[in-house]
C-alpha positions as CSV (number, residue, x, y, z in Angstrom):
1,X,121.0,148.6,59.0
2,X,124.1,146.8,57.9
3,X,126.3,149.4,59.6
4,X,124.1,149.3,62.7
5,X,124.9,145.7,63.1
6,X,128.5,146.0,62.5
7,X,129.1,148.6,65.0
8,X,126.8,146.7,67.9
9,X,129.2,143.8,67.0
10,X,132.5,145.3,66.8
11,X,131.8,146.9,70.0
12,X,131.5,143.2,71.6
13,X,134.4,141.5,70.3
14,X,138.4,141.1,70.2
15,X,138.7,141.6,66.8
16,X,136.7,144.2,65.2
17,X,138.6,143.5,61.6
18,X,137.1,140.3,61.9
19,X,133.6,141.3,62.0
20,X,131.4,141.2,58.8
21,X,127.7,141.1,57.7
22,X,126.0,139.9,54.5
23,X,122.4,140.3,53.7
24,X,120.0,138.0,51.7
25,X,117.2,139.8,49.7
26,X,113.8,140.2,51.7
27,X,112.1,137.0,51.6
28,X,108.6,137.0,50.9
29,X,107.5,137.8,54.3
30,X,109.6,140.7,53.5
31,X,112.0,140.1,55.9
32,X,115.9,140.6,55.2
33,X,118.2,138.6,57.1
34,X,121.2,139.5,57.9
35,X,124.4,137.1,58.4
36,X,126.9,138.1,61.4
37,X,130.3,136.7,60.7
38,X,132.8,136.9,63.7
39,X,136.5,135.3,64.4
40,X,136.4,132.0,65.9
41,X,137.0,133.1,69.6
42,X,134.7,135.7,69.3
43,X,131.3,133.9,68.8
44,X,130.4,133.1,72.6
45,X,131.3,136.9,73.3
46,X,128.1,138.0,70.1
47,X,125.7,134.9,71.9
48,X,126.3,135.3,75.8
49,X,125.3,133.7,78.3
50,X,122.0,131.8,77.9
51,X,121.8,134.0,74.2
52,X,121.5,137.4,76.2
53,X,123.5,139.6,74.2
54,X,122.4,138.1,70.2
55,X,118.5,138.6,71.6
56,X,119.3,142.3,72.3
57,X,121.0,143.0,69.1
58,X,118.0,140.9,67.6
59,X,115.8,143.4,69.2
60,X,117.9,146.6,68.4
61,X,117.8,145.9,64.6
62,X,113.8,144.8,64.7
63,X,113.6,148.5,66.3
64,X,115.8,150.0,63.8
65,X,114.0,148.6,60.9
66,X,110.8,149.5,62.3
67,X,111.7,153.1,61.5
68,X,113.0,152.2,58.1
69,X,109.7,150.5,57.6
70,X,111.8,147.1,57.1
71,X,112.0,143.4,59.1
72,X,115.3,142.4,60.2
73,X,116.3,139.2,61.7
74,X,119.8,138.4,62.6
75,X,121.7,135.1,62.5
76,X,125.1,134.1,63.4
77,X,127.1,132.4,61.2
């Protein structure tokens, strides 16, 4: 899941070497959040316009952890 998110991010911003993820232990909801960390410039590129782009990569990691049998949600940090 963590290399999911990486590569839907570094596909999206100037500088990939930038891009990082940590992720916090599933709550008790048993969802696992995961912290996007981007260069400066680079955080209106992961949002978009009106948060277009961060609620699709929301929605592609809900998906991909459906077939892990895991909740994701993402934040930007």
């Amino acid at each position: 899941m963590k290399e999911l998110l990486i590569f839907l991010a570094q596909g999206l911003v100037d500088d990939p070497a930038a891009v990082s993820v940590t992720a916090d232990a599933p709550n008790e909801e048993g969802i696992t959040v995961y912290h996007l960390h981007v260069g400066e410039g680079d955080v209106g590129r992961v949002i978009g316009k009106q948060g277009r782009i961060v609620k699709a990569i929301r929605t592609v990691m809900r998906a991909a952890g459906t077939r892990q049998n895991e909740k994701a949600a993402v934040e930007i940090d």
